[in-house]
N, C-alpha and C positions, 0 to 999 in steps of 0.2 A: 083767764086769758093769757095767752102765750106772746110775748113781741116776737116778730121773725128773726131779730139775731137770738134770741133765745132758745132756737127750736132746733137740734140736733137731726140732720137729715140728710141724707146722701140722693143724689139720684130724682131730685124732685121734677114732681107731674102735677099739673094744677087742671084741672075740670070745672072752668066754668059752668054752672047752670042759672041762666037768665033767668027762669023764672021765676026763681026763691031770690036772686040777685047776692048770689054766692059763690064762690070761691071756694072748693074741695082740696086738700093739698096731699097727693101720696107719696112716698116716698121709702128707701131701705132705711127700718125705724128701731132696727134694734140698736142699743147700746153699741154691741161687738159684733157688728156682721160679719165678722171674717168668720166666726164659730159657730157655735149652735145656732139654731132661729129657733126664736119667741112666736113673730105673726109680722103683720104687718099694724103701724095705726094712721090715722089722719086725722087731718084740723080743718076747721073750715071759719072763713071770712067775708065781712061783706066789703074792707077795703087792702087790703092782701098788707095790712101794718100790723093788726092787733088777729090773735085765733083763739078758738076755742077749740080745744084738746089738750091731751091726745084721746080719740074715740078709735078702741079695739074696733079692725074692721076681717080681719081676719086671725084664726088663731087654727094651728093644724089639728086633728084630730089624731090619737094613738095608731089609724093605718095608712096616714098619709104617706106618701113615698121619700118624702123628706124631712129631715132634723135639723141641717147643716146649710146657712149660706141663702137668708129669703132676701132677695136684693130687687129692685126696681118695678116693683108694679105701676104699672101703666092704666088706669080706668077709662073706661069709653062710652059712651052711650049709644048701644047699636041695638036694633029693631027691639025698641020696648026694654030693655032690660042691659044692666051694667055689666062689662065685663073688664076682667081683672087678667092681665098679663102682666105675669112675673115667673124670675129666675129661682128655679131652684137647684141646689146639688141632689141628685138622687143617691139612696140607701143602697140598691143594686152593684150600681159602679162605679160609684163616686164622679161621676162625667156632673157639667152643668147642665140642665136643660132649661126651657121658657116652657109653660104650662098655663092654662086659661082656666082662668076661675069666674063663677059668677053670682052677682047679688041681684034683690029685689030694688035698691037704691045704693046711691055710692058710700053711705056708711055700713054697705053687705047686711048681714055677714056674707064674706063672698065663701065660697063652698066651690070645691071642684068642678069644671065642666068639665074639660078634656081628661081622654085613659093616660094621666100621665101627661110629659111633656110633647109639645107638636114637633121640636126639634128631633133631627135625627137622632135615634139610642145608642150611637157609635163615635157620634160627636160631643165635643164639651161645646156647648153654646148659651148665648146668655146674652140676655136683652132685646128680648122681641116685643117689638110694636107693632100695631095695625094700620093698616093701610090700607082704603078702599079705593080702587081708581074708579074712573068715570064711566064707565059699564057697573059698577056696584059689586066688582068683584074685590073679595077681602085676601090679604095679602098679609103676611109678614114678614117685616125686616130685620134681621138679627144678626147676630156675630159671631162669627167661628172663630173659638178663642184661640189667641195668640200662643198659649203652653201648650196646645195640641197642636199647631201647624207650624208656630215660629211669625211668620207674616200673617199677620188677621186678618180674619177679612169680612165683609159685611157680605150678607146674602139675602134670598128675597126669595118665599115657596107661597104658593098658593096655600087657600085653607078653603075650606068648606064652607059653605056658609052657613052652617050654626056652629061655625068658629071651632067646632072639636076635632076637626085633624087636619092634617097638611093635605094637598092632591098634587101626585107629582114630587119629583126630584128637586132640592134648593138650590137655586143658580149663584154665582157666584156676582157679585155685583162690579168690586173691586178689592183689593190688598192693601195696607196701609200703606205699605212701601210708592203706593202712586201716587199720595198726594204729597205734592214739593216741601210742605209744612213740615211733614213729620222726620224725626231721627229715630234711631235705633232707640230702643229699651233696654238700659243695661242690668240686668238680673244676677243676681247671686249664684242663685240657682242652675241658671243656663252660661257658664263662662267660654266666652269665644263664639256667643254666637249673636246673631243680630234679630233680634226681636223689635217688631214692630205692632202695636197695640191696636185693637178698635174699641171702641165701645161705646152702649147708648147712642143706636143709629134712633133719627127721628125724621122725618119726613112732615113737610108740609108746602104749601101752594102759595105763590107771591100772589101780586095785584094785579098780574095781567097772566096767570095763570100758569106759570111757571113752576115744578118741581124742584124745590130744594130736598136735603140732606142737612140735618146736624147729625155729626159723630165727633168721638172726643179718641184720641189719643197722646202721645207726647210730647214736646219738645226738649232734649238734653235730660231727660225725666220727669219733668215738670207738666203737668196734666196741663192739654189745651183745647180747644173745642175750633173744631174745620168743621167748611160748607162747601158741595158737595153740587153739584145740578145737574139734571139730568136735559140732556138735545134734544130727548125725545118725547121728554113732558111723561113720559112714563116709567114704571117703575124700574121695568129692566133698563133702562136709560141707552147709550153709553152715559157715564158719569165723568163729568168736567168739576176737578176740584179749585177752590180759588188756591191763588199761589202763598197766601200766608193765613196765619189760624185767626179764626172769629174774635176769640178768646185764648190766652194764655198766660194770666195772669195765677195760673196752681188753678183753675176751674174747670168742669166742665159735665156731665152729663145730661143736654142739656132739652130742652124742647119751647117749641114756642107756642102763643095763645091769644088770643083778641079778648081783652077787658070791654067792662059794659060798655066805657065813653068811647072804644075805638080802636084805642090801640094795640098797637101788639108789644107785647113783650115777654121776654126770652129769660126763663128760669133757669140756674144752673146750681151746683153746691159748688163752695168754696170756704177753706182751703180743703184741700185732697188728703186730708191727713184725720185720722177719728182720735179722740172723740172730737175734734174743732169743727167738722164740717157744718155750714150754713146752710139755706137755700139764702139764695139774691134774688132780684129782679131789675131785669134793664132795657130800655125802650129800642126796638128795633126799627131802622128806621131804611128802606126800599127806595131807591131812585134811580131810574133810568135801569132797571133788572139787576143791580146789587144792591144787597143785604151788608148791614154794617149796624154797630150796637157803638155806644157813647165811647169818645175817643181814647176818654181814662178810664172806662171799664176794661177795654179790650187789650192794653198794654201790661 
C-alpha cells in the first residue's frame, strides 16, 4: 500500500465505483513524461489515504502509433464497458493528439478503440474529456495547444457514439487570453511572444444544474486552475470565467467527483514540477451557484 503523498502522478482522475466501494486512481505515471512512454498504471482505494498499486492498466504494443508523451488518461464508464482517453504524441508528426482506448474493467488492459487519435491530425491537441449532455449526446473537450497557436484554446467536437471518431468540425469554445486570471507564459523557446496556456479542461454539473469548467493555465508562470460556466448549461456555452483562479497555489489539472458519504471533491497534482508532483484532494464546497475549495488550499 501506497500513502497518497507517496504516489508520484500528474494529471490525476479518480473513478469512483459504488459498488465494490472503491476509488480507481489514473493518472500521467511515467517517471519522465516529458520522454518516452512506458504505459499508463493505477491504484485503487476504499478511503482515497492508503492505495494499492501500481496495477499496469495499459502498456503499448510494437504498432501503436506512439512511443513519446502518454499523459492524462481520463476513465469513464459508458454503456457497459470502460473507456480510456488519453494524450498521445504521434510517430507520424510528432503533433499531440487525444485517442480512446478501451477495457473490460478499469484495471483494462485498455487496448485501442479509436483509428488513432479523435483530434484533428493537423492539430497538436491534448487532454480530451467526455462529455455527455442531456440528450446523451458524447462530446469532447480538449485543448489546442498553446506551441501550435500561441493563445490556447479549449474546444469541444462531437463524437459518435461508440466513442471512435469525431462528427463534424471542433468549435472553439474560448482562448486563454479570456479569462481575467491568466498572464502570459513566458517561454524560452518562444522570445517576444505572449503565450497563453490551456490545459486539462474538465466539465462537470453543480446542484441546481449548472455547467462548470475546470482548466488549468498560468499565473506569472506558476500553474493555477480557473472555472469556467457556461449561460447556456450547454456545452457550446458562451463561457463566463470567474475573475480569479480556483487554485494557484503551483496546482492544477484538475477534475471533480462525488465520494460515497457525499461529497465532492476536487483532485489536482501539485507541485508542477516532476518528479515532485502529488495528487491532493480538497472539498469543494457550492453556494448560492459559486464553486470554491478551502480558503488555504486555493492561496
Amino acid at each position: 500500500m501506497k500513502a497518497t503523498r507517496d504516489i508520484q502522478i500528474r494529471d490525476p482522475f479518480v473513478l469512483p465505483i459504488e459498488a465494490e466501494g472503491k476509488y480507481y486512481l489514473f493518472g500521467s505515471t511515467d517517471a519522465n513524461i516529458w520522454g518516452k512512454g512506458t504505459g499508463f498504471d493505477a491504484y485503487v482505494s476504499e478511503d482515497l489515504e492508503q492505495w494499492d498499486g501500481p496495477h499496469p492498466v495499459f502498456r503499448p504494443g510494437d504498432d501503436f502509433f506512439s512511443d513519446t508523451n502518454f499523459w492524462a488518461p481520463e476513465v469513464y464508464n459508458y454503456q457497459g464497458a470502460f473507456y480510456m482517453f488519453a494524450t498521445f504524441r504521434r510517430k507520424d508528426n510528432s503533433l499531440l493528439g487525444t485517442a480512446v482506448l478501451v477495457g473490460d474493467n478499469p484495471f483494462g488492459p485498455f487496448k485501442l478503440h479509436s483509428d488513432g487519435p479523435v483530434t484533428p491530425a493537423d492539430w497538436s491537441s491534448l487532454d480530451g474529456s467526455l462529455h455527455v449532455d442531456g440528450e446523451g449526446q458524447p462530446w469532447m473537450v480538449f485543448c489546442h495547444e498553446w506551441q501550435q497557436v500561441a493563445d490556447g484554446e479549449v474546444c469541444a467536437v462531437r463524437l459518435s457514439a461508440d466513442l471512435k471518431r469525431a462528427v463534424g468540425e471542433p468549435a472553439v469554445l474560448f482562448r486563454a487570453s479570456e479569462a481575467p486570471w491568466t498572464t502570459p507564459f513566458i517561454a524560452e523557446r518562444y522570445p517576444g511572444q505572449d503565450n497563453y496556456v490551456t490545459d486539462g479542461p474538465y466539465l462537470f454539473r453543480g446542484g441546481a444544474g449548472e455547467l462548470y469548467m475546470l482548466w488549468a493555465g498560468f499565473i506569472r508562470n506558476q500553474y493555477a486552475l480557473g472555472l469556467a460556466k457556461s449561460v447556456s448549461g450547454g456545452v457550446l456555452g458562451p463561457w463566463v470565467h470567474e475573475e480569479k483562479a480556483l487554485y494557484q497555489n503551483d496546482g492544477g489539472h484538475g477534475m471533480v467527483f462525488r465520494t460515497f458519504d457525499g461529497r465532492l471533491l476536487l483532485t489536482i497534482h501539485t507541485p508542477n514540477r516532476t518528479p515532485d508532483e502529488r495528487p491532493i484532494f480538497l472539498e469543494v464546497r457550492e453556494e448560492n451557484g459559486k464553486i470554491t475549495v478551502a480558503a488555504d488550499a486555493a492561496d
